[in-house]
C-alpha positions as CSV (number, residue, x, y, z in Angstrom):
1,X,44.6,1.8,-98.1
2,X,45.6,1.6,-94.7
3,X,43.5,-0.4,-92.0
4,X,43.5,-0.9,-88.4
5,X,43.0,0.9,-85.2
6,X,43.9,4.2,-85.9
7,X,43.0,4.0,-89.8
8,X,40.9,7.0,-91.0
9,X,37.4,6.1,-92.0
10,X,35.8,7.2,-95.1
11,X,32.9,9.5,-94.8
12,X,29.3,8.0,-96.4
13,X,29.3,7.8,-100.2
14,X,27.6,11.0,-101.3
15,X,24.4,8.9,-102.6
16,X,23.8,7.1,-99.7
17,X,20.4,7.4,-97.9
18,X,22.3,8.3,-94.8
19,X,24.5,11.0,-96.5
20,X,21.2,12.9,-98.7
21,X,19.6,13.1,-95.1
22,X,22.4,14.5,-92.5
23,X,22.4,18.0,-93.8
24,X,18.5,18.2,-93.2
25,X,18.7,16.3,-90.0
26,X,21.3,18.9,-88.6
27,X,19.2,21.5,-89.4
28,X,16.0,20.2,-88.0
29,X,18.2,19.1,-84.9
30,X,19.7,22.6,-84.6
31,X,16.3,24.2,-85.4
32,X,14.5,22.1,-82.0
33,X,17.5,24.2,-79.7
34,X,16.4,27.6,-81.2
35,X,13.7,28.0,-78.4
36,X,16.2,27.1,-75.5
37,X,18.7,29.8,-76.9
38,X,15.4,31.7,-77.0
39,X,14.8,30.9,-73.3
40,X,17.7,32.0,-71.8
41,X,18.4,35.4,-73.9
42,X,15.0,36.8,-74.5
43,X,13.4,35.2,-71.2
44,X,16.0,35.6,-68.9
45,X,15.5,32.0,-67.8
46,X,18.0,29.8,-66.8
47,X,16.5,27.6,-64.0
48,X,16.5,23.9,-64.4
49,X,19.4,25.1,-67.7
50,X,22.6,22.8,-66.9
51,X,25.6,24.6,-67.2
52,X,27.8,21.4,-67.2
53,X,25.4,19.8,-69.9
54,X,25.7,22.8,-72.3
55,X,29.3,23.1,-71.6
56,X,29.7,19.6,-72.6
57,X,27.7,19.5,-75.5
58,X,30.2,23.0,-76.4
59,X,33.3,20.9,-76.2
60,X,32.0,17.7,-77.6
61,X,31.1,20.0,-80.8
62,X,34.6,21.2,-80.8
63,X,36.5,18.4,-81.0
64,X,33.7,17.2,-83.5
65,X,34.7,20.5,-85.4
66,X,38.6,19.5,-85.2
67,X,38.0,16.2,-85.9
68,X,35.5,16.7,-89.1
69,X,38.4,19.5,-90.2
70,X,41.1,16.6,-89.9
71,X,38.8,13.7,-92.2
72,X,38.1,17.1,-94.6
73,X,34.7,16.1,-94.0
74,X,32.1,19.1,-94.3
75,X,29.3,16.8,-93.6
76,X,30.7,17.1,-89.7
77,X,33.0,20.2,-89.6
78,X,29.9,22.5,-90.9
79,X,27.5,21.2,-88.7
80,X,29.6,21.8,-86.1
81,X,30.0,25.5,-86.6
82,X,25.9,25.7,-86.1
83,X,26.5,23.5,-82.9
84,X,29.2,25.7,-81.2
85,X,27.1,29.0,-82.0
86,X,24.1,27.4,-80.4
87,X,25.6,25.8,-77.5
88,X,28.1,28.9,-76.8
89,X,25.1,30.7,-76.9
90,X,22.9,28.7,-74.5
91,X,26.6,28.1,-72.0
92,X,27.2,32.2,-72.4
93,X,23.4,33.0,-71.7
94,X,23.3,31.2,-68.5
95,X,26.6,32.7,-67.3
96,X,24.8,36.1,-67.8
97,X,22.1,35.5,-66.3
98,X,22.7,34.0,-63.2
């Protein structure tokens, strides 16, 4: 097993409290941005809407997507796949709009 800065970290054991309540928490989490994705595309809002927040929240679920893909862990890489849709979504909406 190999240790030290650089070592790869094993993902939570599969029984663990943390690990039974991720998937739901990504949902619910993904669920509460529904209506801001619903702001911008269906009423053509995009006031107060920070492009540079939402971009960064786009490339910060990226690299979480690479990185997830490195570990093999699905717990992060598929989670991340909802969080590039929704934050694409938001960072192309406001680009639309404006």
């Amino acid at each position: 097993m190999d240790h030290g800065p650089g070592a790869s970290q094993a993902a939570a054991p599969p029984d663990s409290p943390v690990a039974k309540i991720l998937p739901s928490m990504s949902i619910a989490t993904m669920v509460m941005t529904l209506p801001q994705v619903w702001t911008v595309w269906v009423d053509g809002e995009v006031a107060g809407v920070s492009l540079l927040s939402w971009g960064t929240y786009l490339l910060g679920a990226c690299l979480w997507f690479v990185h997830g893909l490195a570990l093999r862990d699905k717990t992060i890489y598929v989670a991340c796949v909802g969080w590039i849709l929704l934050n694409a979504a938001v960072v192309l909406g406001v680009l639309v709009q404006r």
